[in-house]
C-alpha positions as CSV (number, residue, x, y, z in Angstrom):
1,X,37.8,-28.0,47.6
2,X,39.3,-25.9,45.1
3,X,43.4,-25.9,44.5
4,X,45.1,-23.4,46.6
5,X,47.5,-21.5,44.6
6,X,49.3,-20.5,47.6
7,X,50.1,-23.3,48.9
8,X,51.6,-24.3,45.9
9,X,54.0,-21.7,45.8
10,X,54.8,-22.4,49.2
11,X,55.2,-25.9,48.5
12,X,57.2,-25.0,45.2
13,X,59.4,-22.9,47.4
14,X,60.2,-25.7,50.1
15,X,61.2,-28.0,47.3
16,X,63.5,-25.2,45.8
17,X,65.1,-24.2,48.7
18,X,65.6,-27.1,50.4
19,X,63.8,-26.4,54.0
20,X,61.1,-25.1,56.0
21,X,63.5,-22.7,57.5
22,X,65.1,-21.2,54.4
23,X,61.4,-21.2,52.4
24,X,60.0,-19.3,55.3
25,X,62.9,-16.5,55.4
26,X,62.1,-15.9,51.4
27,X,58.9,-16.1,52.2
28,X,59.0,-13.9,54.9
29,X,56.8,-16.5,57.0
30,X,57.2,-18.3,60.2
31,X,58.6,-21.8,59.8
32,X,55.5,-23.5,61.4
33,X,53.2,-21.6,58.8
34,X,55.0,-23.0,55.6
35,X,54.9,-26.2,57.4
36,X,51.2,-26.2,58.0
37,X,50.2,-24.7,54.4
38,X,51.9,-27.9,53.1
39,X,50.7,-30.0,55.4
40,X,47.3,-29.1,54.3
41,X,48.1,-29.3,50.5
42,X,49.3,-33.2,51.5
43,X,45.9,-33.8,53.1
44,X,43.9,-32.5,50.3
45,X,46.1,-34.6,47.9
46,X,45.4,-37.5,50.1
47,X,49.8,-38.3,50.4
48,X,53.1,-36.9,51.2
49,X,54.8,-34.9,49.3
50,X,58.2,-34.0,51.3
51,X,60.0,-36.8,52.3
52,X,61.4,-36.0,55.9
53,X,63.6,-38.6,57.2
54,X,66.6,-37.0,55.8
55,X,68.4,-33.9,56.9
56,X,67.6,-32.5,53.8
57,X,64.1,-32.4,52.9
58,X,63.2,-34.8,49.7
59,X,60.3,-34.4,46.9
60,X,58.3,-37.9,47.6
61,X,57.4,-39.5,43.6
62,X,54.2,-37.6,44.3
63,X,56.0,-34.3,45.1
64,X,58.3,-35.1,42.0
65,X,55.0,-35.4,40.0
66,X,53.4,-32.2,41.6
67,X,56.6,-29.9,41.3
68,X,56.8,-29.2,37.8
69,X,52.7,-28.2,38.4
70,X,53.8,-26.1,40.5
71,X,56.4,-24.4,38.9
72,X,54.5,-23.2,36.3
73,X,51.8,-22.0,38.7
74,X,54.6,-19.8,40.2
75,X,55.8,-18.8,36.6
76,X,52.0,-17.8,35.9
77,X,51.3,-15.7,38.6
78,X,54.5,-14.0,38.1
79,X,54.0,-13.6,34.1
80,X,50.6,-12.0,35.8
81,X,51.6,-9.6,38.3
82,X,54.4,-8.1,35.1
83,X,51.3,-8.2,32.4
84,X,49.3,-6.1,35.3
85,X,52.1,-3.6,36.3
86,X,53.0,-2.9,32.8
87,X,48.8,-2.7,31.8
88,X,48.9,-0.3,34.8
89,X,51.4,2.1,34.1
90,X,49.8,2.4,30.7
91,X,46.1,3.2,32.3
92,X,43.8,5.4,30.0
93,X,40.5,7.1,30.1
94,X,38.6,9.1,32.4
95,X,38.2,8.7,35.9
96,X,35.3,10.6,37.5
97,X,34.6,10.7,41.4
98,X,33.1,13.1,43.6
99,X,35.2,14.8,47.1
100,X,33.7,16.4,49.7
101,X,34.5,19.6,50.5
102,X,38.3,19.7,52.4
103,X,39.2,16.9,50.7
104,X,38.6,18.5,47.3
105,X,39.4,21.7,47.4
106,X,42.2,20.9,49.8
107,X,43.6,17.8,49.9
108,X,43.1,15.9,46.0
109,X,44.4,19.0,44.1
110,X,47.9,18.6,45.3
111,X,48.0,14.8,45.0
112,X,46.5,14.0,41.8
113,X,49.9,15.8,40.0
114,X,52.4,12.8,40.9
115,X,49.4,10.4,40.0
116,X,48.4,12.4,36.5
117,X,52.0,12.6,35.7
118,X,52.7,8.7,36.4
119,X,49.5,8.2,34.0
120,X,49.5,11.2,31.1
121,X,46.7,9.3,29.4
122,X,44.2,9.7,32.0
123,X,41.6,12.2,32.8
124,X,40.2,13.2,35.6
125,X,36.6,14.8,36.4
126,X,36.3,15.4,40.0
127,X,33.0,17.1,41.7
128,X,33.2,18.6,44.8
129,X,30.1,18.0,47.3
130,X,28.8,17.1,49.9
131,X,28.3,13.4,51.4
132,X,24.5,13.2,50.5
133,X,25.4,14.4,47.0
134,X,28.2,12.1,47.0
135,X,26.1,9.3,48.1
136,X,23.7,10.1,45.1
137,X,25.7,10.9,42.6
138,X,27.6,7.5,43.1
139,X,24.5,5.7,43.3
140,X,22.9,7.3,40.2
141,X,25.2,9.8,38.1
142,X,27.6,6.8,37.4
143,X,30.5,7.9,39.4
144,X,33.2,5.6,40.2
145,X,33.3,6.4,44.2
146,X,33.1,8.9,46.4
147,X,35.9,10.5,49.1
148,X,33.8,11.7,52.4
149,X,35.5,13.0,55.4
150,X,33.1,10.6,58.4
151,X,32.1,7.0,57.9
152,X,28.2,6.3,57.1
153,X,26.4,3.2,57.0
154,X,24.5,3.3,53.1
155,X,22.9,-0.4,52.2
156,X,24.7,-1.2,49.2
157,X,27.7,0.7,50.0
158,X,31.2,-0.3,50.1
159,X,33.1,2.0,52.8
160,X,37.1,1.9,53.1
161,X,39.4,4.4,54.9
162,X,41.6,5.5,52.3
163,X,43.6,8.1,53.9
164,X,44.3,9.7,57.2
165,X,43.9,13.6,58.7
166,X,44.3,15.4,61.8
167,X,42.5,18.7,63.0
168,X,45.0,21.3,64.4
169,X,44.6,24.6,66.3
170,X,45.6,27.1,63.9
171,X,46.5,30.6,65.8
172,X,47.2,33.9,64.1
173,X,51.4,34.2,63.7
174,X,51.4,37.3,66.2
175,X,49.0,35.3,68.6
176,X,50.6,34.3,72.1
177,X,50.2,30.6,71.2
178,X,52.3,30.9,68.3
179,X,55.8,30.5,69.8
180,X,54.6,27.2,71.8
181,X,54.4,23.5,71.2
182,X,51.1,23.1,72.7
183,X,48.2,24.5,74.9
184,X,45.9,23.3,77.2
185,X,42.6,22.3,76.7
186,X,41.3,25.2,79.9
187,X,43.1,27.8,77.3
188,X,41.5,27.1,74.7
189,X,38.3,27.4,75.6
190,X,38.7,30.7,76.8
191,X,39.6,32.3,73.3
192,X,37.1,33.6,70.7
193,X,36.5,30.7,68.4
194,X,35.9,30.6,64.3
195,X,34.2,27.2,63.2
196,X,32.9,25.5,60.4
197,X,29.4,25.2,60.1
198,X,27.3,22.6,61.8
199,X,26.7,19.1,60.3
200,X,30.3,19.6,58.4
201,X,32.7,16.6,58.7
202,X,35.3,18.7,60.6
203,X,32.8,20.1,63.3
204,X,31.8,16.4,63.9
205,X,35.2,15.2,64.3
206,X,36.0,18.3,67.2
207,X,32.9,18.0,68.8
208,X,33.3,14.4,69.3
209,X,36.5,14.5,70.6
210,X,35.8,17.5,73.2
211,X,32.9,15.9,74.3
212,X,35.1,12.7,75.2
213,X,37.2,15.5,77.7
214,X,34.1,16.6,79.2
215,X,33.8,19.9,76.9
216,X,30.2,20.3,75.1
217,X,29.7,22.7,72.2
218,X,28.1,25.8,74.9
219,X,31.6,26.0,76.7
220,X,33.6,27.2,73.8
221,X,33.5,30.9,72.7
222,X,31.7,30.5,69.2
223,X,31.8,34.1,67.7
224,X,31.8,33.2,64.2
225,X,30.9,29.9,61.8
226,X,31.5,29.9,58.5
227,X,30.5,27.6,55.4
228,X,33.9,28.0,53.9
229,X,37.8,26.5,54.7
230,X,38.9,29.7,52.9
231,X,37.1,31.9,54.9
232,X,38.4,30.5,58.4
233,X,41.8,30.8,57.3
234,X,41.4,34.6,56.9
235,X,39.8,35.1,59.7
236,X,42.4,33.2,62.0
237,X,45.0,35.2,60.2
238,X,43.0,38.4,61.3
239,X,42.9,37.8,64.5
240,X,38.7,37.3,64.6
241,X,39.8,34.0,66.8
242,X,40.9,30.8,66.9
243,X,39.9,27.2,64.9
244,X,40.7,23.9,64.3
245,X,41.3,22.6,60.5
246,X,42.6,19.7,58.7
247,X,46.6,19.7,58.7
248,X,45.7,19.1,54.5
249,X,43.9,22.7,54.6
250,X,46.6,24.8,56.4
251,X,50.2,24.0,54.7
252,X,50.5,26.6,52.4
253,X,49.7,29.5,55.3
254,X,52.6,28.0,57.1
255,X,55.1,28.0,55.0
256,X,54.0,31.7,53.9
257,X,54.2,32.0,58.0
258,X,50.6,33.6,58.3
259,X,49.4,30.5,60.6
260,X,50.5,28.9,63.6
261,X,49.5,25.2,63.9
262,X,49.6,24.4,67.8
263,X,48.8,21.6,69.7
264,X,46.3,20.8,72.3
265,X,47.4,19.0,74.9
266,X,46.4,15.3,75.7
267,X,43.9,15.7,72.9
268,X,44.0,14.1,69.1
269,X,41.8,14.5,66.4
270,X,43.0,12.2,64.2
271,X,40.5,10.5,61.4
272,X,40.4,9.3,57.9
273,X,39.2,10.0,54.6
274,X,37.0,7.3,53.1
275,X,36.1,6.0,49.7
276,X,32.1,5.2,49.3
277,X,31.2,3.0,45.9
278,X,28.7,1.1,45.4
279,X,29.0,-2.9,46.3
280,X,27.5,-4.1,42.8
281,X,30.2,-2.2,40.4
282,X,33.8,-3.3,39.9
283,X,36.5,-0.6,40.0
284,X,37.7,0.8,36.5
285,X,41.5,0.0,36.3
286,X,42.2,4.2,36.6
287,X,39.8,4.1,39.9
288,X,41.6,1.2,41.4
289,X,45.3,3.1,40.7
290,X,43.8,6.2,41.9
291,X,42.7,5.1,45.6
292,X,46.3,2.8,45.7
293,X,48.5,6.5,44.8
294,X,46.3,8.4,47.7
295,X,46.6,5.4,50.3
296,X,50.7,5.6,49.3
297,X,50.7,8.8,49.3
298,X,48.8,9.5,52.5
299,X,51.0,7.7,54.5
300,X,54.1,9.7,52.8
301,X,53.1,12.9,54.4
């Protein structure tokens, strides 16, 4: 069984401080955790290491001989995690990935700023398509992943929510929904509606949900579908009807005040963005700081 590295920090911790009590407050762990991870680095060295009989916890000669080990272990993955941080923040090269189409038109634009400023000396090639093309492109265009709005099942596929979205009811700003909190559901359905197209990854997502209240696709007021975010926004703010979009897609025709967002009552449509790579290529260095920024900066929002 091969060494645990953990453990021996934990171990190397218990010695230092003293106890299982104060080890597990530093190591923000419960008591009878540290206890059991030394526990089983005693049984797979065969003795004790922590002499117990006292009130304060003594190194047995084994645990004498295992604690400088230890140390340096520590030190190690220490000196490692400062090597890695400062490798990091010094990233280079070019980073190329593909976004579907409200992510990247939308959503990656305004975050990949704060990441290009953090990291001056990368580049960034981003492709806007759709999850097929995605799909492909990662597979044979050499791409490093792929951001798609709706899981899928791909053999060979890696597939990790990366960051999180909700759908809104967007309302023109002179439409009687826009001075209220929310609506109901019956309201709703009784206004013109504007939609994406079929098959998108945001027509999925409402038609799910609806269909969990009982409401199928021929009880809404479809007058209009359109292939385009942009093109729903400006026909909202023209009164053509109502729609739903991603709260990434609308933020800059509320703060100009041309939007409403409302709620619907008793209804979410919360999902989440996820990264697609394929499970036989390891992440650049630039990929792999990339999908960390959007997770941290997801959750900032």
């Amino acid at each position: 069984m091969a060494l645990n590295v953990h453990q021996l920090h934990i171990f190397y911790t218990v010695a230092e401080r003293g106890s299982f009590s104060a080890a597990a407050q530093t190591l923000h762990m419960t008591q009878p955790a540290v206890t059991m991870q030394v526990q089983a680095l005693e049984e797979r060295f065969g003795t004790k290491l922590l002499n117990r009989t006292t009130k304060k916890l003594g190194l047995t000669e084994a645990g004498q001989r295992l604690l400088p080990q230890a140390r340096k272990a520590v030190e190690l993955m220490r000196d490692t995690d400062v090597m890695m941080i400062k490798y990091i923040e010094e990233l280079k090269g070019r980073l190329q990935f593909a976004a579907s189409l409200t992510i990247g038109e939308y959503v990656l634009p305004r975050m990949l700023g704060p990441f290009l400023k953090r990291f001056p000396d990368v580049s960034v090639d981003m492709k806007v398509m759709n999850t097929t093309e995605i799909i492909d492109a990662v597979a044979h265009q050499g791409l490093d992943f792929g951001i798609i709005e709706a899981p899928c099942d791909v053999p060979g596929f890696d597939v990790e929510p990366v960051m999180d979205d909700e759908l809104l009811l967007i309302v023109p700003a002179d439409h009687p929904y826009a001075t209220r909190e929310n609506v109901t559901l019956e309201e709703v359905i009784r206004e013109p509606m504007v939609l994406r197209e079929k098959g998108s990854g945001t027509r999925q997502i409402m038609e799910e949900e609806l269909l969990r209240h009982g409401v199928t696709e021929a009880q809404l007021h479809v007058i209009s579908e359109f292939g385009s975010t942009g093109a729903i926004k400006s026909a909202v703010e023209a009164g053509l009807g109502l729609s739903l979009l991603s709260v990434w897609t609308i933020k800059h025709e509320i703060a100009l005040g041309l939007l409403r967002p409302v709620r619907i009552a008793g209804i979410s449509f919360r999902r989440q963005f996820y990264a697609v790579r394929l499970q036989s290529s390891l992440l650049s260095m630039p990929a792999a700081a990339l999908l960390d920024n959007l997770r941290e900066l997801s959750h900032e929002q």
